[in-house]
C-alpha positions in Angstrom: -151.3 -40.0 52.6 -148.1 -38.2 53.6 -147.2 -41.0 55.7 -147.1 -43.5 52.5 -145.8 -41.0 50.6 -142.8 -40.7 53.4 -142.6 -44.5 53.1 -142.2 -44.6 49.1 -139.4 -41.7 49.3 -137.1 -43.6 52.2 -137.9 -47.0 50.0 -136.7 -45.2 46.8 -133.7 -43.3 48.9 -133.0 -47.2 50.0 -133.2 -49.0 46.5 -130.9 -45.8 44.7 -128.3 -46.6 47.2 -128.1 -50.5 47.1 -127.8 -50.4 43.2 -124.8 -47.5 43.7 -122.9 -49.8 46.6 -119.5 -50.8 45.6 -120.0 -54.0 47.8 -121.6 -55.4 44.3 -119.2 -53.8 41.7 -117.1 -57.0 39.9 -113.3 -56.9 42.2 -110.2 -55.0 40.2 -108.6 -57.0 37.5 -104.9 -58.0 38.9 -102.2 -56.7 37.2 -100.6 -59.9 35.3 -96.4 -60.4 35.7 -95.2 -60.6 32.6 -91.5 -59.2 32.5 -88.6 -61.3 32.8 -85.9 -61.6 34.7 -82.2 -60.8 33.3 -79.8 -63.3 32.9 -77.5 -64.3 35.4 -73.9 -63.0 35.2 -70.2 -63.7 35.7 -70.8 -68.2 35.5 -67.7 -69.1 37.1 -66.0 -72.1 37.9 -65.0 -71.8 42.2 -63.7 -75.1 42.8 -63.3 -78.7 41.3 -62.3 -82.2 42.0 -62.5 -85.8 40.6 -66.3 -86.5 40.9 -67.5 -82.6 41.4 -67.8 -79.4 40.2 -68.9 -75.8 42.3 -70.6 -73.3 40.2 -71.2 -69.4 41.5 -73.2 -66.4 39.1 -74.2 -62.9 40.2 -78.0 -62.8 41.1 -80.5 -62.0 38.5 -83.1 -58.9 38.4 -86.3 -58.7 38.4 -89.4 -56.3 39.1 -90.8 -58.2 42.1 -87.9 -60.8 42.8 -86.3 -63.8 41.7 -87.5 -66.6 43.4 -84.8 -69.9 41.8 -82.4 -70.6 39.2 -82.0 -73.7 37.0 -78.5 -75.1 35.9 -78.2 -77.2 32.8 -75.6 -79.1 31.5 -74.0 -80.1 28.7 -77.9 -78.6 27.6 -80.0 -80.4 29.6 -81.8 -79.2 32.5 -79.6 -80.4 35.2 -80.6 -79.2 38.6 -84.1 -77.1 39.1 -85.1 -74.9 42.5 -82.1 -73.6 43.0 -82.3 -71.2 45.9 -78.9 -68.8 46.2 -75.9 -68.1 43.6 -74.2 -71.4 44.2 -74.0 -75.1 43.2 -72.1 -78.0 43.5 -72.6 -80.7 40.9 -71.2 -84.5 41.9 -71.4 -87.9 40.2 -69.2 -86.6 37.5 -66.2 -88.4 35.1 -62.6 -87.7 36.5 -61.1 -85.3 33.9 -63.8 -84.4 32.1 -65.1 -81.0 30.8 -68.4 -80.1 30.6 -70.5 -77.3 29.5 -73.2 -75.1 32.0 -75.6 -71.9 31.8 -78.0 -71.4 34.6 -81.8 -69.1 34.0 -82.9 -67.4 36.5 -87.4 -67.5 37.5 -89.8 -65.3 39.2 -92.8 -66.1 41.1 -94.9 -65.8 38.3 -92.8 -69.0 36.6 -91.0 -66.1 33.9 -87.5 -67.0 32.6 -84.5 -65.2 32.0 -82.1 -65.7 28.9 -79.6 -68.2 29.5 -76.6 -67.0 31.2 -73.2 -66.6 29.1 -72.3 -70.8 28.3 -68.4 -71.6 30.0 -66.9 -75.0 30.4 -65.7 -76.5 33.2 -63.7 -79.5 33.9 -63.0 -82.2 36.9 -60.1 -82.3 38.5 -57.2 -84.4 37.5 -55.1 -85.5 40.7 -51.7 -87.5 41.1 -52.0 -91.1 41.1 -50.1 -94.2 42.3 -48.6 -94.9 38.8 -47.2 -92.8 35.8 -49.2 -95.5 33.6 -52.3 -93.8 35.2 -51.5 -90.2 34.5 -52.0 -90.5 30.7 -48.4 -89.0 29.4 -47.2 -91.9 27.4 -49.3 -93.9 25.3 -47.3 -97.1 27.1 -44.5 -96.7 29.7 -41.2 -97.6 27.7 -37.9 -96.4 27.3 -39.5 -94.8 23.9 -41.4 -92.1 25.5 -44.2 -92.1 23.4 -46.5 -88.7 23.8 -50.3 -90.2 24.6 -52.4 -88.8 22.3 -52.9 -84.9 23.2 -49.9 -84.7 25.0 -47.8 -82.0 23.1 -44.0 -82.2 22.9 -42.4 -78.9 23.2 -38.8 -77.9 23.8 -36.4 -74.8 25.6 -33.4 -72.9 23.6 -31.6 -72.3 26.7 -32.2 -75.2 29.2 -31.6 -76.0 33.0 -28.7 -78.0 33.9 -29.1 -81.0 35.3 -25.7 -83.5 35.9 -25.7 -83.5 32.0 -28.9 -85.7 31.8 -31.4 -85.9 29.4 -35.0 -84.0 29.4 -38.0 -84.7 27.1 -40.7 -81.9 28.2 -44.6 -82.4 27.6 -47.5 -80.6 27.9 -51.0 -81.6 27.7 -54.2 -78.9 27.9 -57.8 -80.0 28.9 -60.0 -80.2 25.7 -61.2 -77.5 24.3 -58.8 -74.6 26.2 -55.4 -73.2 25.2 -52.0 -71.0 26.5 -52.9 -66.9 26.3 -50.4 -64.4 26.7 -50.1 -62.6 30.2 -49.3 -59.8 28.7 -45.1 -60.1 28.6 -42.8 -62.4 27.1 -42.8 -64.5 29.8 -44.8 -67.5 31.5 -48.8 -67.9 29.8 -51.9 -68.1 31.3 -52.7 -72.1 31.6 -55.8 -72.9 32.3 -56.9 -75.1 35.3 -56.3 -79.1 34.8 -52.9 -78.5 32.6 -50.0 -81.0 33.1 -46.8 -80.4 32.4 -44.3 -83.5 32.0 -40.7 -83.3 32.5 -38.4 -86.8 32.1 -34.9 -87.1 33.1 -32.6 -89.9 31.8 -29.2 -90.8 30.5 -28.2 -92.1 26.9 -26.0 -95.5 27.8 -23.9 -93.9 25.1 -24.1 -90.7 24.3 -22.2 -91.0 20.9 -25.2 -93.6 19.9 -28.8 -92.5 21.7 -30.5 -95.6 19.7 -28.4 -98.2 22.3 -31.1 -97.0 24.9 -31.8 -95.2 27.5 -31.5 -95.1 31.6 -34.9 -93.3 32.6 -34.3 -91.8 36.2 -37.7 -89.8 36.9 -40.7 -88.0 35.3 -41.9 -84.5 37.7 -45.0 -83.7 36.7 -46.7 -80.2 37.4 -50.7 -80.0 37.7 -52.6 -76.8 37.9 -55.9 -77.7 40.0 -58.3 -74.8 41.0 -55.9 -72.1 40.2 -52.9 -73.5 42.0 -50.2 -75.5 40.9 -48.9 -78.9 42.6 -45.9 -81.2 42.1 -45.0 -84.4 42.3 -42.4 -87.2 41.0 -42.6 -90.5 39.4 -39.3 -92.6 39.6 -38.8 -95.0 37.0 -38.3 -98.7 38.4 -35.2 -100.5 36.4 -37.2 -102.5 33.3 -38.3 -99.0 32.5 -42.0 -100.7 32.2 -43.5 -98.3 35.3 -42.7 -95.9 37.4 -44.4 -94.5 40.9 -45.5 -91.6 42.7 -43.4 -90.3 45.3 -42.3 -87.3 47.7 -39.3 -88.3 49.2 -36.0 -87.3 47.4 -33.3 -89.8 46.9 -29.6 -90.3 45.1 -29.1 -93.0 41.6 -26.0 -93.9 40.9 -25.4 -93.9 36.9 -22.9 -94.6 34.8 -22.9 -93.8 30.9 -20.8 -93.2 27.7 -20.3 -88.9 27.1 -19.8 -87.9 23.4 -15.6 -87.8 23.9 -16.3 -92.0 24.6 -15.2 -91.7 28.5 -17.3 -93.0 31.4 -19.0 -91.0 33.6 -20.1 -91.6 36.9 -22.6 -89.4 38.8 -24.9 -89.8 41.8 -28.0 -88.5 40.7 -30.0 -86.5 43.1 -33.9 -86.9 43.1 -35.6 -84.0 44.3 -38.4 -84.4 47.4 -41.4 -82.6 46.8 -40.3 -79.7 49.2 -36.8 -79.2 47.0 -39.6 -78.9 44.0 -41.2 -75.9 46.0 -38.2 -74.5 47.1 -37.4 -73.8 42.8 -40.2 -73.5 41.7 -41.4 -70.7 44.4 -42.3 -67.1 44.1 -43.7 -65.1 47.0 -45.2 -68.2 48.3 -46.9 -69.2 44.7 -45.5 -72.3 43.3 -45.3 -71.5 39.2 -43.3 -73.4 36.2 -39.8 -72.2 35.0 -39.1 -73.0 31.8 -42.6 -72.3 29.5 -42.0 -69.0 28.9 -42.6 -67.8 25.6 -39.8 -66.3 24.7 -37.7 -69.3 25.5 -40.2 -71.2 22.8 -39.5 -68.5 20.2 -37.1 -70.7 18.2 -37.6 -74.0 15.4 -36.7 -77.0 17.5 -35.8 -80.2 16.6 -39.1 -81.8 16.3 -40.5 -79.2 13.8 -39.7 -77.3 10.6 -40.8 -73.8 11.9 -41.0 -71.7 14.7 -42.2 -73.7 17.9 -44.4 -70.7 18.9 -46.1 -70.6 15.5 -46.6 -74.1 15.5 -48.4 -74.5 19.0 -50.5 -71.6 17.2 -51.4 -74.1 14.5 -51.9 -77.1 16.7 -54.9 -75.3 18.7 -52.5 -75.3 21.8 -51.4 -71.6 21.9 -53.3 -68.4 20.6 -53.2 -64.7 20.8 -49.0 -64.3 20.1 -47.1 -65.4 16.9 -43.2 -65.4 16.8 -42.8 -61.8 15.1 -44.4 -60.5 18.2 -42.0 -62.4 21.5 -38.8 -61.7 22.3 -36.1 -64.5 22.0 -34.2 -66.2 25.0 -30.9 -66.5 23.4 -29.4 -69.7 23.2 -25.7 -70.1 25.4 -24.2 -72.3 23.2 -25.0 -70.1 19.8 -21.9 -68.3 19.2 -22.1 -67.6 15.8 -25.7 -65.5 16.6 -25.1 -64.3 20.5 -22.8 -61.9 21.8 -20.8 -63.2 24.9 -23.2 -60.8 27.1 -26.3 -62.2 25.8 -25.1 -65.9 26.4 -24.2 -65.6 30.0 -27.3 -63.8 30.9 -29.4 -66.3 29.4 -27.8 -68.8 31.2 -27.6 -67.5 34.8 -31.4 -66.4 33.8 -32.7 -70.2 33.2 -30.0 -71.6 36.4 -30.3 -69.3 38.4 -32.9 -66.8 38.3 -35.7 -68.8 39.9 -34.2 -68.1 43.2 -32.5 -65.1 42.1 -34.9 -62.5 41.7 -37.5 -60.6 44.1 -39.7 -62.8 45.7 -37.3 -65.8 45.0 -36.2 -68.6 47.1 -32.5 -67.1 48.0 -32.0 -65.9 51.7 -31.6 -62.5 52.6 -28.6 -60.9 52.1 -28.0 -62.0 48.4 -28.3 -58.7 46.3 -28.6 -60.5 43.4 -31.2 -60.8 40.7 -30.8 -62.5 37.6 -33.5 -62.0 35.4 -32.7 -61.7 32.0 -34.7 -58.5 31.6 -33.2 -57.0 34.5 -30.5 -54.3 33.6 -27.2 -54.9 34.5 -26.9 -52.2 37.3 -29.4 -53.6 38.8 -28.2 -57.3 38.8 -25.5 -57.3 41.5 -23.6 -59.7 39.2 -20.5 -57.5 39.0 -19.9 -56.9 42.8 -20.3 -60.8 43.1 -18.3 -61.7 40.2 -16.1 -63.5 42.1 -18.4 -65.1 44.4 -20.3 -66.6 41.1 -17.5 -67.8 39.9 -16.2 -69.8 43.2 -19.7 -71.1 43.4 -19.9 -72.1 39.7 -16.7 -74.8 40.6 -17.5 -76.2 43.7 -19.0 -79.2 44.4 -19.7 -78.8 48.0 -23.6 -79.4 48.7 -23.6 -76.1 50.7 -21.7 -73.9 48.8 -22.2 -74.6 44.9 -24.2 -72.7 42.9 -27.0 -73.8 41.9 -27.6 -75.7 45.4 -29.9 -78.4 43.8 -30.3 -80.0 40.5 -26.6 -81.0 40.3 -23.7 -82.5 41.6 -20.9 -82.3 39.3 -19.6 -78.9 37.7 -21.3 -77.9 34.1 -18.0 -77.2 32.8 -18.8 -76.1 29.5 -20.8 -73.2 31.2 -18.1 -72.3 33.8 -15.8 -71.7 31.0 -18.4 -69.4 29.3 -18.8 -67.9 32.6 -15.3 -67.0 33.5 -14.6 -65.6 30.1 -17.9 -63.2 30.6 -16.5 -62.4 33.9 -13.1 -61.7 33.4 -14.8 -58.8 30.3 -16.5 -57.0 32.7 
């Protein structure tokens, strides 16, 4: 009798503790990923050519990790799995702008908000042909702007042998000129082309006899940096062809007093472009500052800075708020001081001025805001003035961009001279 009743107690003891094992209690519910991750940050265009663009963004967040981005374009998905902060998207149209945003995924397949939209365009390079570049709605001695290609114009321009200049501009779609915080050059963004043509009137008394069209430069900002490069005209004035090398044009043509004039015109190579246009290495424009557009010019009936405003071209100034370049041939507005500074600023100052292109050894800076302590003009007074009427390739002032004396210019020169 003990002996079963033993038995029952250690069978009891037995079935108590298989009922209370935890190797039959259901397993723990798993905790279920539900939070998102943020949205990528800082989209940013890192380089771009013809067919392709490179993307970067600043990794997402997330509670356990993100695991791929997606990129879409233009607002279709685009590119999927993308593993790191970088992409590169080919196949596209030559000088085309497109639009991106990139979400960021966990593991558990939850999105992020988009990341902040930008646009980003292909790369426009130099080609063979001027016809190619898409300035002129047809290559002709009329100059025609192609459509989007803005005219715009200087109130104290560079000399160069007395020819002629018609100055273009043209901004990918959809972008515009900023202020950079002064009075001076913009911010332009990436893909703008700036036009510059040279030629003579055959009589300058009559402009509607025709024209001789030497050469069109042409300036291109691609990824941040700016590159030049010159078209030369052939002699039908029907084309006109991508070159580096510089070269001389003889030309011939009527001035306004009805007497001939003869020059060799000098075509720059590409390294006399750099050599101007140069600062501390950086190649940059010279003339599109905005106070030197703060003026009405001849192809408009208000202020030129006010009226890129209202063509969508510039935004964030208005003329009220830019200082003026003044004009050297004003009299009847500009003191004699004010002339001759702007002038030596536009002809000179390029190379004149820290960081120029000038050798060593010329204390001189010519920068229109520069005060005139600090110019050095009136220890070199007479230097500038020797220089101003030579001709001699390696002793004129300025060095390139002409070969015959601006004489209108010297005489405004000595007279400033001889008052200080």
């Amino acid at each position: 009798m003990k002996k079963f009743a033993y038995a029952f107690l250690l069978l009891g003891a037995f079935t108590l503790h298989s009922c209370g094992s935890d190797d039959d209690a259901p397993p723990p519910v798993a905790e279920v990923d539900e939070e998102n991750p943020t949205a990528p940050a800082n989209l940013e265009l890192i380089l771009s050519d013809e067919t392709a663009i490179t993307l970067s963004w600043d990794a997402a967040t997330d509670n356990v990790g993100v695991t791929s981005y997606t990129l879409f374009q233009d607002g279709v998905q685009a590119q999927e799995n993308i593993i790191g902060t970088t992409t590169v998207i080919s196949g596209l149209t030559p000088e085309t702008t497109y639009s991106f945003y990139v979400i960021a995924l966990d593991d558990a397949g939850n999105q992020s908000d988009p990341s902040a939209n930008i646009n980003a365009s292909t790369a426009i390079t130099f080609k063979n042909s001027l016809s190619q570049m898409g300035v002129f709605s047809v290559i002709s001695e009329d100059l025609i702007p192609a459509t989007g290609v803005q005219l715009y114009e200087l109130n104290t321009t560079l000399f160069t042998d007395y020819a002629q200049k018609q100055r273009l501009i043209r901004l990918p779609e959809g972008t515009t000129l900023t202020p950079n915080g002064n009075d001076l050059l913009p911010n332009f963004p990436d893909n703008t082309l700036i036009a510059k043509t040279f030629f003579y009137n055959i009589d300058d008394r009559d402009p509607s006899l025709g024209r001789q069209i030497i050469e069109t430069r042409i300036f291109l900002k691609i990824a941040g940096q700016w590159q030049a490069a010159d078209y030369i005209w052939n002699e039908n004035q029907t084309e006109a062809t991508y070159t580096t090398n510089g070269s001389t044009t003889p030309i011939s043509y009527i001035d306004e007093n009805g007497d001939t004039q003869n020059v060799d015109y000098q075509i720059p190579s590409q390294q006399d472009c750099f050599t101007c246009h140069n600062n501390d290495n950086s190649t940059l424009p010279i003339g599109l500052k905005l106070r030197s557009l703060n003026f009405v010019p001849s192809y408009a009936n208000q202020n030129q800075l006010d009226f890129l405003v209202s063509q969508g071209i510039l935004e964030g100034v208005n003329s009220g708020s830019v200082s003026v370049l003044p004009d050297w041939t004003d009299t009847a507005t500009y003191s004699l001081d004010e002339r001759a500074r702007a002038y030596l600023d536009v002809n000179c100052a390029h190379c004149h001025q820290p960081g120029g292109s000038a050798p060593n050894g010329f204390d001189i800076d010519f920068r229109l805001e520069t005060p005139f302590e600090d110019t050095g003009i009136y220890p070199n007074r007479g230097e500038i003035e020797v220089r101003f009427q030579s001709t001699l390739p390696t002793y004129r002032m300025p060095q390139l961009g002409r070969t015959v004396v601006h004489e209108e210019a010297l005489d405004m020169l000595i007279e400033y001279i001889d008052a200080l």
